[in-house]
Each structure stands twice: as structure tokens, then as C-alpha cells.
CHARMM internal coordinates of N, CA and C (Angstrom, degrees):
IC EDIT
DIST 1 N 1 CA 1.4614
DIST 1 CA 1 C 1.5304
ANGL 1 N 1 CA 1 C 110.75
DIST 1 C 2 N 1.3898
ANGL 1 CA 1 C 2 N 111.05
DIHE 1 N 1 CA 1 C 2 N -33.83
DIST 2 N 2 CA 1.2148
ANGL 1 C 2 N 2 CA 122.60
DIHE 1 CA 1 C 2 N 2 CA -162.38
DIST 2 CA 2 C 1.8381
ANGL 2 N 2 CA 2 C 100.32
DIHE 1 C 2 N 2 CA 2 C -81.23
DIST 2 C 3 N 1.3529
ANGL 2 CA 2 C 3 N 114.20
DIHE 2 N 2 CA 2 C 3 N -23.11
DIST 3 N 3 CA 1.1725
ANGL 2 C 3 N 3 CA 104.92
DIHE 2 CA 2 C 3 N 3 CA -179.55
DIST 3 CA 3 C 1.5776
ANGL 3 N 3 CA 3 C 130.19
DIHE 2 C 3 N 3 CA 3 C -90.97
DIST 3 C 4 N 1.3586
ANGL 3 CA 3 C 4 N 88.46
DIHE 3 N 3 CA 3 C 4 N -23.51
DIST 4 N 4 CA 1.9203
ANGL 3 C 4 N 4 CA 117.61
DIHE 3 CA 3 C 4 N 4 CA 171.19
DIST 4 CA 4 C 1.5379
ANGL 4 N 4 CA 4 C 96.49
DIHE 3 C 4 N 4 CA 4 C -59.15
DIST 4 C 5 N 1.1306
ANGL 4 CA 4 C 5 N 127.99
DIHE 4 N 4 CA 4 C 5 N -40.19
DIST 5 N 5 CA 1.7376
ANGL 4 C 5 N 5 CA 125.91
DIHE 4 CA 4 C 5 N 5 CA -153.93
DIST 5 CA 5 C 1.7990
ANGL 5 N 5 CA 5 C 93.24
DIHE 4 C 5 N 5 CA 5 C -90.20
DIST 5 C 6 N 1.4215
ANGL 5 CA 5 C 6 N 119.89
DIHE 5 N 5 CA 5 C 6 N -43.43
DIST 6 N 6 CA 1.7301
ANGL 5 C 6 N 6 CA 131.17
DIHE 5 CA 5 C 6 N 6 CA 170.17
DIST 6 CA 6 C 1.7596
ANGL 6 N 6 CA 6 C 98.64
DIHE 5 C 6 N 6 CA 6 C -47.60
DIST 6 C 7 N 1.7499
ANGL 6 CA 6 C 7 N 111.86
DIHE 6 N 6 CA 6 C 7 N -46.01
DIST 7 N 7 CA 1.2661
ANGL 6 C 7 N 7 CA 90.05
DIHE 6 CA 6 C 7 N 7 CA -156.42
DIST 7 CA 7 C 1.1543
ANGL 7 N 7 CA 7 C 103.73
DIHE 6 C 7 N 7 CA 7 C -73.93
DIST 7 C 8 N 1.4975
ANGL 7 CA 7 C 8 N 123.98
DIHE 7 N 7 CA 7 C 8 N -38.14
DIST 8 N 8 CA 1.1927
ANGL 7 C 8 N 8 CA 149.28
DIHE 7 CA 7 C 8 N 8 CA -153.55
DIST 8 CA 8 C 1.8168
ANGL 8 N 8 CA 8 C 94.99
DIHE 7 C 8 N 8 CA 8 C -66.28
DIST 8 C 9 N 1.1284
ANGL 8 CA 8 C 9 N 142.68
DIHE 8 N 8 CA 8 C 9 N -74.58
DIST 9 N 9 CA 0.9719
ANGL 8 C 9 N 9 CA 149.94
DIHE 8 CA 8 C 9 N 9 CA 158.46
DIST 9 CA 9 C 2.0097
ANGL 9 N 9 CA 9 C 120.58
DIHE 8 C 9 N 9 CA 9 C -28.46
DIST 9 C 10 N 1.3037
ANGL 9 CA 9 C 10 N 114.88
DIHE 9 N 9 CA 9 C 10 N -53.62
DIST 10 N 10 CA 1.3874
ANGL 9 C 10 N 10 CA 114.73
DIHE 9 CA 9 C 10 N 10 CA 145.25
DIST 10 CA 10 C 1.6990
ANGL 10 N 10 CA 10 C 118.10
DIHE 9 C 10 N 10 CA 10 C -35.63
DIST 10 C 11 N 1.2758
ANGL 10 CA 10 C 11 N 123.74
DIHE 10 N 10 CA 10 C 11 N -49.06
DIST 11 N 11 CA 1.5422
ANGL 10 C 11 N 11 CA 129.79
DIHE 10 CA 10 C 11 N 11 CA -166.02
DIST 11 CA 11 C 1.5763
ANGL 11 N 11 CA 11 C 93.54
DIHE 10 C 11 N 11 CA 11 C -79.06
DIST 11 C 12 N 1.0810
ANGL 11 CA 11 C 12 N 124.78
DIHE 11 N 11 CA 11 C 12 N -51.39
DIST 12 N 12 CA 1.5555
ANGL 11 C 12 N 12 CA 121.56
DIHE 11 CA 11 C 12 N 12 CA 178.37
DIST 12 CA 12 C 1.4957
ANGL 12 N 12 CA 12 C 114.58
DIHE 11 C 12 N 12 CA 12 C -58.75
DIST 12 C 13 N 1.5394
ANGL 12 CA 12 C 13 N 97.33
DIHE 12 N 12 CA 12 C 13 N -66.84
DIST 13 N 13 CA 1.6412
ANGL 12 C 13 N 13 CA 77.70
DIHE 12 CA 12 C 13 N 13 CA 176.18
DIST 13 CA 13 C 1.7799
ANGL 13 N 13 CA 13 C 134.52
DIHE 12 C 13 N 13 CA 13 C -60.71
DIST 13 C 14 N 1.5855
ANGL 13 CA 13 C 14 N 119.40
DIHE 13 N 13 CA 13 C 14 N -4.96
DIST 14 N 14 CA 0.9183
ANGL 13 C 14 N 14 CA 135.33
DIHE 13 CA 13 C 14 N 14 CA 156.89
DIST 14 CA 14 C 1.3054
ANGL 14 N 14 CA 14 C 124.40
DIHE 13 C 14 N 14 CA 14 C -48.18
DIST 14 C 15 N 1.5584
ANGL 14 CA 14 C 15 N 129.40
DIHE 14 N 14 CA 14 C 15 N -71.03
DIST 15 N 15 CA 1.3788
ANGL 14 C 15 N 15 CA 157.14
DIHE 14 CA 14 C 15 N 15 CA 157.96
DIST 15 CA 15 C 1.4560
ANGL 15 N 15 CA 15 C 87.11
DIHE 14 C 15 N 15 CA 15 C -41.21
DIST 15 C 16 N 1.3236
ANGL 15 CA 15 C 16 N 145.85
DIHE 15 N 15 CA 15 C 16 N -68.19
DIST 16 N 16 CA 1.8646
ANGL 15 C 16 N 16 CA 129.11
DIHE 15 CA 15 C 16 N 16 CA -143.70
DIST 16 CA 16 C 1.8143
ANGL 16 N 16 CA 16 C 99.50
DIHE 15 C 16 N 16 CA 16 C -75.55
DIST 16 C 17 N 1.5838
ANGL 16 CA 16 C 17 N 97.76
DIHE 16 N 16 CA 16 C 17 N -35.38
DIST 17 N 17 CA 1.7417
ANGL 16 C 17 N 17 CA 111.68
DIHE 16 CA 16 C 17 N 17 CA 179.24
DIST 17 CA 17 C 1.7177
ANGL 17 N 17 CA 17 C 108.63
DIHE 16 C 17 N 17 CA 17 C -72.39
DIST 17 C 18 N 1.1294
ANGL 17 CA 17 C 18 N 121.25
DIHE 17 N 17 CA 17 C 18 N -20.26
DIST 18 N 18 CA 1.0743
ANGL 17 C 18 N 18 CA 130.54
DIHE 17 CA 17 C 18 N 18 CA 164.06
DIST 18 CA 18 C 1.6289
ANGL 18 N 18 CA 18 C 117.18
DIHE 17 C 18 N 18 CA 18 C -55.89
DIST 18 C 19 N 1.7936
ANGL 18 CA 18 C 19 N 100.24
DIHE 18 N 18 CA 18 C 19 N -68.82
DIST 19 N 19 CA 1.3052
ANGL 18 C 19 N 19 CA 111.82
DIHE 18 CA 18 C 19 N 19 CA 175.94
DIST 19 CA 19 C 1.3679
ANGL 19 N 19 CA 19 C 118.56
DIHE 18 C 19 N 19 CA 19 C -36.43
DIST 19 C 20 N 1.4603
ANGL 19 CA 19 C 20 N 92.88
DIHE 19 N 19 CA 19 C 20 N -60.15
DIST 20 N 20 CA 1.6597
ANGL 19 C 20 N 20 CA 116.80
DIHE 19 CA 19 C 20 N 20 CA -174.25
DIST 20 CA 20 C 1.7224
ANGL 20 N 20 CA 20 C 114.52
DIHE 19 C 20 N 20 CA 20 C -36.48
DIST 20 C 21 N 1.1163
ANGL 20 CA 20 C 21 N 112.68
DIHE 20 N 20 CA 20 C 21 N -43.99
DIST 21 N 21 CA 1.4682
ANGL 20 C 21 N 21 CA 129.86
DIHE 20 CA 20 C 21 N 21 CA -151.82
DIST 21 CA 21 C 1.9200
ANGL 21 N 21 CA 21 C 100.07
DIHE 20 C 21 N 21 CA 21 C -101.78
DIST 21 C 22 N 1.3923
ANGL 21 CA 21 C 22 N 93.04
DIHE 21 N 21 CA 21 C 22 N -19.36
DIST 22 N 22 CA 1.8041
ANGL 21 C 22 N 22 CA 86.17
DIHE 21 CA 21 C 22 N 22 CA -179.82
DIST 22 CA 22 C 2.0103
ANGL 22 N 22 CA 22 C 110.64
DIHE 21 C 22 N 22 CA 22 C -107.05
DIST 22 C 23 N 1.4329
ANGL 22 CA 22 C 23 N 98.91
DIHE 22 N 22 CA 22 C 23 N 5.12
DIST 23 N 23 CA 1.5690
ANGL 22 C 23 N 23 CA 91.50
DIHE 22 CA 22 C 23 N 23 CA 149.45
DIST 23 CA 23 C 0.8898
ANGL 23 N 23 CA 23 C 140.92
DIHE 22 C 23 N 23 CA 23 C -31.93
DIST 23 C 24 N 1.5694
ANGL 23 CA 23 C 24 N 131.59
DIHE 23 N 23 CA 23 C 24 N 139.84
DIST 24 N 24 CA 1.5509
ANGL 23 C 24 N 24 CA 120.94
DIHE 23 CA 23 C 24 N 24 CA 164.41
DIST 24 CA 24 C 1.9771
ANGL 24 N 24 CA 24 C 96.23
DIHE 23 C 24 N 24 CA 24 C -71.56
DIST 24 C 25 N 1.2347
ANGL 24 CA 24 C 25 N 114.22
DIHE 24 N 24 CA 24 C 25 N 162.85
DIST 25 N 25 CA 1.7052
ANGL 24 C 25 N 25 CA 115.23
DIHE 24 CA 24 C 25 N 25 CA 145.22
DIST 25 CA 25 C 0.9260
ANGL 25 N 25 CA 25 C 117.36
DIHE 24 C 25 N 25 CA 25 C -67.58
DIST 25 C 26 N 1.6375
ANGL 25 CA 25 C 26 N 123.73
DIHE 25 N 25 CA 25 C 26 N 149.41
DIST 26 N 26 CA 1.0760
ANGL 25 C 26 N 26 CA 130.47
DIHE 25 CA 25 C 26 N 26 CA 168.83
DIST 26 CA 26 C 1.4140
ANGL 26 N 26 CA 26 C 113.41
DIHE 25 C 26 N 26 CA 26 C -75.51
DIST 26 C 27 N 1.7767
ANGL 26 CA 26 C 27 N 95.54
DIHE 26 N 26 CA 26 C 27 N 167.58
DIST 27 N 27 CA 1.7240
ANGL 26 C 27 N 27 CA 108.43
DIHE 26 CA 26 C 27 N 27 CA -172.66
DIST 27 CA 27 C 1.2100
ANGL 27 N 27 CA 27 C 99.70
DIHE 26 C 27 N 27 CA 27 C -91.80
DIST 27 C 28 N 1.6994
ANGL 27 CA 27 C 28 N 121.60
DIHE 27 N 27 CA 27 C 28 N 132.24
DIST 28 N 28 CA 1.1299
ANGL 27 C 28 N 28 CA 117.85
DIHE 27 CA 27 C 28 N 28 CA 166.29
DIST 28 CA 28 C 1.4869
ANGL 28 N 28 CA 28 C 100.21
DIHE 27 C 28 N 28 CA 28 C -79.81
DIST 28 C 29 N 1.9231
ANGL 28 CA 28 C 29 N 108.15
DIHE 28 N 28 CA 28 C 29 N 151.53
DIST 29 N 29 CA 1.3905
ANGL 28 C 29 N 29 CA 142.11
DIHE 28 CA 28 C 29 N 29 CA -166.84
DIST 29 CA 29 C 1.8312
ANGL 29 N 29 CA 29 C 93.35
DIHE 28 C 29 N 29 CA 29 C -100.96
DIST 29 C 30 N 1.0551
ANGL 29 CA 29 C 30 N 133.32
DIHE 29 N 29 CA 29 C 30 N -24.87
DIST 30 N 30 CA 1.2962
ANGL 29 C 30 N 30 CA 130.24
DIHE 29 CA 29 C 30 N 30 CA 179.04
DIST 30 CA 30 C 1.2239
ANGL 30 N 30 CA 30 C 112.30
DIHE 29 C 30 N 30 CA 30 C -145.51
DIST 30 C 31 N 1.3479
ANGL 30 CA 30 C 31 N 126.29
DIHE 30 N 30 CA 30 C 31 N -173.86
DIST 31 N 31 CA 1.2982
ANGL 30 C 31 N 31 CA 127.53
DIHE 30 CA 30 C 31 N 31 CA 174.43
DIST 31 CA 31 C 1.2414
ANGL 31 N 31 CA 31 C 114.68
DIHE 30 C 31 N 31 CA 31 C -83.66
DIST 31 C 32 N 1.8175
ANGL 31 CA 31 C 32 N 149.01
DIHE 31 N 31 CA 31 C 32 N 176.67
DIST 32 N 32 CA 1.0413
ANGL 31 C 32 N 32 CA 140.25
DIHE 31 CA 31 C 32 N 32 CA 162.65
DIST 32 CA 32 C 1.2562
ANGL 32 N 32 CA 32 C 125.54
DIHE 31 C 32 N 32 CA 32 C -75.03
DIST 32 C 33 N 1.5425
ANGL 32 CA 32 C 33 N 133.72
DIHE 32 N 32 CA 32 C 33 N 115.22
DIST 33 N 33 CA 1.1393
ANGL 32 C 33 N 33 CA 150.05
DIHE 32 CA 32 C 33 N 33 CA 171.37
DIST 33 CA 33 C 2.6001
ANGL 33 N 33 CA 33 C 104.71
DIHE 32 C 33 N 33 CA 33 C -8.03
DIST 33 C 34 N 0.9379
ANGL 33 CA 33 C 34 N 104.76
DIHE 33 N 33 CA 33 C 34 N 112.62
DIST 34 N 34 CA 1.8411
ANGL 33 C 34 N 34 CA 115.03
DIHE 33 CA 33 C 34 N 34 CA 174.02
DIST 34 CA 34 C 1.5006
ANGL 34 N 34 CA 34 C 102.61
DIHE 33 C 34 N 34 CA 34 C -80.13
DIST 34 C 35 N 1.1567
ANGL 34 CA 34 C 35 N 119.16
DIHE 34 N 34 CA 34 C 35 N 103.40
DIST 35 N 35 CA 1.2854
ANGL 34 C 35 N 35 CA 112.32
DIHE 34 CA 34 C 35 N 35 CA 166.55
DIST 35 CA 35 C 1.8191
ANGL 35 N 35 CA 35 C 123.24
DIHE 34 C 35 N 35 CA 35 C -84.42
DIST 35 C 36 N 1.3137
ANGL 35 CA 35 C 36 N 86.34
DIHE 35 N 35 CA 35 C 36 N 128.02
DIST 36 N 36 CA 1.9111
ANGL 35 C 36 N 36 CA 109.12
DIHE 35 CA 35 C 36 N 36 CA -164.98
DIST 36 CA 36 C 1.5820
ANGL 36 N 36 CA 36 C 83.95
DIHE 35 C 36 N 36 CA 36 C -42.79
DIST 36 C 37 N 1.8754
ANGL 36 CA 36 C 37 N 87.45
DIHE 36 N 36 CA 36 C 37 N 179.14
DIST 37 N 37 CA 1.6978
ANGL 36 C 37 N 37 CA 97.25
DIHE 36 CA 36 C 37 N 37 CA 171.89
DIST 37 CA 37 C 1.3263
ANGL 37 N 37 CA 37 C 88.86
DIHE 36 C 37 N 37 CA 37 C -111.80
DIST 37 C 38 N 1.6254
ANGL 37 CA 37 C 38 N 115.28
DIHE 37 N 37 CA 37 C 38 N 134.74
DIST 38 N 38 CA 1.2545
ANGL 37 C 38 N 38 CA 118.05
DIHE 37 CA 37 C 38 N 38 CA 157.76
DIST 38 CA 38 C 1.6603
ANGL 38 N 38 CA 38 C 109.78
DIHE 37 C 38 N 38 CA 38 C -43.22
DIST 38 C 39 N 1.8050
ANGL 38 CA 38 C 39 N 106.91
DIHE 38 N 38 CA 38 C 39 N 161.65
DIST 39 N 39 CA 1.4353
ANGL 38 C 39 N 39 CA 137.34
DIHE 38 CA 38 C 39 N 39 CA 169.59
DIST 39 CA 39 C 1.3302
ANGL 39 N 39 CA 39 C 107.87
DIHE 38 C 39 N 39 CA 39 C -103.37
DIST 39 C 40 N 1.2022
ANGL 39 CA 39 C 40 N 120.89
DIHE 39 N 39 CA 39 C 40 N 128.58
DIST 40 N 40 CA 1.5717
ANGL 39 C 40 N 40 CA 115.72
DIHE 39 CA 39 C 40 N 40 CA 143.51
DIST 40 CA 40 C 1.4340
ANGL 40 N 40 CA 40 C 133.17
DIHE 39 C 40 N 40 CA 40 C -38.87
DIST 40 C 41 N 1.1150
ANGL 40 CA 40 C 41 N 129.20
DIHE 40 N 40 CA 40 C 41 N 127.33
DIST 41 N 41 CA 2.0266
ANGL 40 C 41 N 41 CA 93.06
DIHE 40 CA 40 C 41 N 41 CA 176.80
DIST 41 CA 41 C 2.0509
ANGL 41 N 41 CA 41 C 71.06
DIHE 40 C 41 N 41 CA 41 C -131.70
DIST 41 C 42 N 1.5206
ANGL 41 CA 41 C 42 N 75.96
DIHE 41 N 41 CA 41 C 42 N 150.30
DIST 42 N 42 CA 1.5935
ANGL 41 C 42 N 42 CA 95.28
DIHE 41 CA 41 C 42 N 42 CA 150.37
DIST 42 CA 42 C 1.5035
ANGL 42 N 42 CA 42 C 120.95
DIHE 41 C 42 N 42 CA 42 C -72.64
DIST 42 C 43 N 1.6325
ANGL 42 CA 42 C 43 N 125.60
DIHE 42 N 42 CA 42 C 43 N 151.77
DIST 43 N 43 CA 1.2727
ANGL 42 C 43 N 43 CA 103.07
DIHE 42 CA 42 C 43 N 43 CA 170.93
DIST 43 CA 43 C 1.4687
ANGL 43 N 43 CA 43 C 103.52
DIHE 42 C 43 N 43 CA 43 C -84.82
DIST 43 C 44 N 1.3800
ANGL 43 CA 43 C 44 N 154.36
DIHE 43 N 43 CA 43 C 44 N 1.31
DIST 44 N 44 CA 1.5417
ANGL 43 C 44 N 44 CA 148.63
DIHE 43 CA 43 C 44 N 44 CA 178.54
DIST 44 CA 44 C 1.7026
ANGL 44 N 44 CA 44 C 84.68
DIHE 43 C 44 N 44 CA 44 C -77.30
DIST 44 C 45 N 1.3042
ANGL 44 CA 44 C 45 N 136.55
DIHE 44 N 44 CA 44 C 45 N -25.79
DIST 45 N 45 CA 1.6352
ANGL 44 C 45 N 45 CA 126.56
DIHE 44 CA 44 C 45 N 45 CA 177.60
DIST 45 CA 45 C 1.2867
ANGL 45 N 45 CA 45 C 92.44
DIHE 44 C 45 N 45 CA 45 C -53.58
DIST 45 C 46 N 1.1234
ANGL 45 CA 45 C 46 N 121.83
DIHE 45 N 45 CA 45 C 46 N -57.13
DIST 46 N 46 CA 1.4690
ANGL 45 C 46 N 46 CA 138.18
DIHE 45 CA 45 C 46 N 46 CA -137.05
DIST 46 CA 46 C 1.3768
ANGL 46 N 46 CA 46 C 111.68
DIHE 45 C 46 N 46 CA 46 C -73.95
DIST 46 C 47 N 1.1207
ANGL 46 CA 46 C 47 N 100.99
DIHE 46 N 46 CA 46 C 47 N -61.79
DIST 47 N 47 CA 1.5195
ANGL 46 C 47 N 47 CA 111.72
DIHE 46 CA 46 C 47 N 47 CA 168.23
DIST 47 CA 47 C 1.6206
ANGL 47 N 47 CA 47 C 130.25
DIHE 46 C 47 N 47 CA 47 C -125.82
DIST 47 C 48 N 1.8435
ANGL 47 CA 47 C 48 N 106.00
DIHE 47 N 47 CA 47 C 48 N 140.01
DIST 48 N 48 CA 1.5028
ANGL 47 C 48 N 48 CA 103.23
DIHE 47 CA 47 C 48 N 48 CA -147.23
DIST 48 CA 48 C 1.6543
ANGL 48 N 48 CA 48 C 103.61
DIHE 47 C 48 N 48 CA 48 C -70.09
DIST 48 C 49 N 1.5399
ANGL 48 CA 48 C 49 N 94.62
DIHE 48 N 48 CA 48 C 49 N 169.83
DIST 49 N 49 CA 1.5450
ANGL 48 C 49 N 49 CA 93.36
DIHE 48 CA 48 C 49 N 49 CA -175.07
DIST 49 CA 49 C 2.3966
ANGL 49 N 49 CA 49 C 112.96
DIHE 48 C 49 N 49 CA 49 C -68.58
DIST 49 C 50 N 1.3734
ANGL 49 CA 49 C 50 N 100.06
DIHE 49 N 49 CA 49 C 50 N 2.89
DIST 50 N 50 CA 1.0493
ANGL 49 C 50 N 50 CA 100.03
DIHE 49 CA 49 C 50 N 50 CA -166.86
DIST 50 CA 50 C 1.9931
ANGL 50 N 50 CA 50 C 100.66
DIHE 49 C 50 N 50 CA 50 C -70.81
DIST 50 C 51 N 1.3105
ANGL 50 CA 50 C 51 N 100.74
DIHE 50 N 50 CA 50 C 51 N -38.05
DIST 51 N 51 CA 1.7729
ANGL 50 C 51 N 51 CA 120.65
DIHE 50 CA 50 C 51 N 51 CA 160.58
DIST 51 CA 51 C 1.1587
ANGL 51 N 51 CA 51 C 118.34
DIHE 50 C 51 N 51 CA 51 C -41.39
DIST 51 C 52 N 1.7607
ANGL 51 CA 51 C 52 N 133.90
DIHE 51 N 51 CA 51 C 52 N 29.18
DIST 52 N 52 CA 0.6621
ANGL 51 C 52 N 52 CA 94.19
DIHE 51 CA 51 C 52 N 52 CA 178.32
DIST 52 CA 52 C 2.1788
ANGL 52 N 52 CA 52 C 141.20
DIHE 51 C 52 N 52 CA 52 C -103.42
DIST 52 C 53 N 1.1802
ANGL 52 CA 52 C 53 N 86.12
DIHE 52 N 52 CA 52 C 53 N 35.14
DIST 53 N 53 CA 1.6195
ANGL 52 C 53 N 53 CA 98.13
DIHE 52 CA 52 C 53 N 53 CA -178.00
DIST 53 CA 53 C 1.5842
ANGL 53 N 53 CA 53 C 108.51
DIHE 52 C 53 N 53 CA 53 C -68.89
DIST 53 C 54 N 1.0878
ANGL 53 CA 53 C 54 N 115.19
DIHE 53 N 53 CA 53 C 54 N 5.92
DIST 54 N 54 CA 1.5741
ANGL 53 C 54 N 54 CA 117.33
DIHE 53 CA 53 C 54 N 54 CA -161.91
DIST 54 CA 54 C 1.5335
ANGL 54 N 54 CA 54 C 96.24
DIHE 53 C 54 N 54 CA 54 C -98.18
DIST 54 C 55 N 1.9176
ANGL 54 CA 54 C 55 N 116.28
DIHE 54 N 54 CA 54 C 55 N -30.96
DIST 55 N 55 CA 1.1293
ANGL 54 C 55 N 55 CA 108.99
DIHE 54 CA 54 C 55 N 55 CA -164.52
DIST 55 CA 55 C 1.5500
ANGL 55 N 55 CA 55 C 106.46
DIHE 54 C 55 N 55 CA 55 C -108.31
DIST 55 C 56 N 1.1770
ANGL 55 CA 55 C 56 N 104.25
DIHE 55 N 55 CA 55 C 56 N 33.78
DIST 56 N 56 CA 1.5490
ANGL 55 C 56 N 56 CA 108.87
DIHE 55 CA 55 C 56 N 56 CA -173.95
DIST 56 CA 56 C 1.5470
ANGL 56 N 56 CA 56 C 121.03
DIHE 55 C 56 N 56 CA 56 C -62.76
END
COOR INIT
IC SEED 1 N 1 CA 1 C
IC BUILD
């Protein structure tokens, strides 16, 4: 019984992985996101000079 339910389950996920894989791709709706160029920052940018226990 136990092996009928393995096969049975093997055959399904076969057929859904099947489906899966014979999609078209989808249409992208925009272009792909440009990622900026990071900045340097100083950390004294970062934090005011009133902070200063950090630079002890």
C-alpha cells in the first residue's frame, strides 16, 4: 500500500514539474531595477560631533 501511494505521488509530482518547466516566461511590466553606485560616507557624516563617547 505503502508503495502504490510513493508511486502515486512520484507520478504527480512528475506531471506538476513537468508543467512547471514548460511555461512560457513571463513579460516583464518594466525594466529591471539600476542599482545606484554606493557613496563613501565618513562615519563623523554619520554621526554628530555632539556623540562623542563613541570615539573615545
Amino acid at each position: 500500500m505503502t508503495a502504490i501511494a510513493l508511486l502515486l505521488l512520484a507520478v504527480m509530482l512528475a506531471v506538476m514539474l513537468h508543467r512547471a518547466l514548460n511555461k512560457p516566461p513571463l513579460t516583464r511590466e518594466r525594466p529591471p531595477l539600476v542599482a545606484l553606485p554606493m557613496q563613501k560616507r565618513s562615519p563623523m557624516a554619520v554621526y554628530p560631533p555632539s556623540n562623542s563617547v563613541l570615539f573615545d
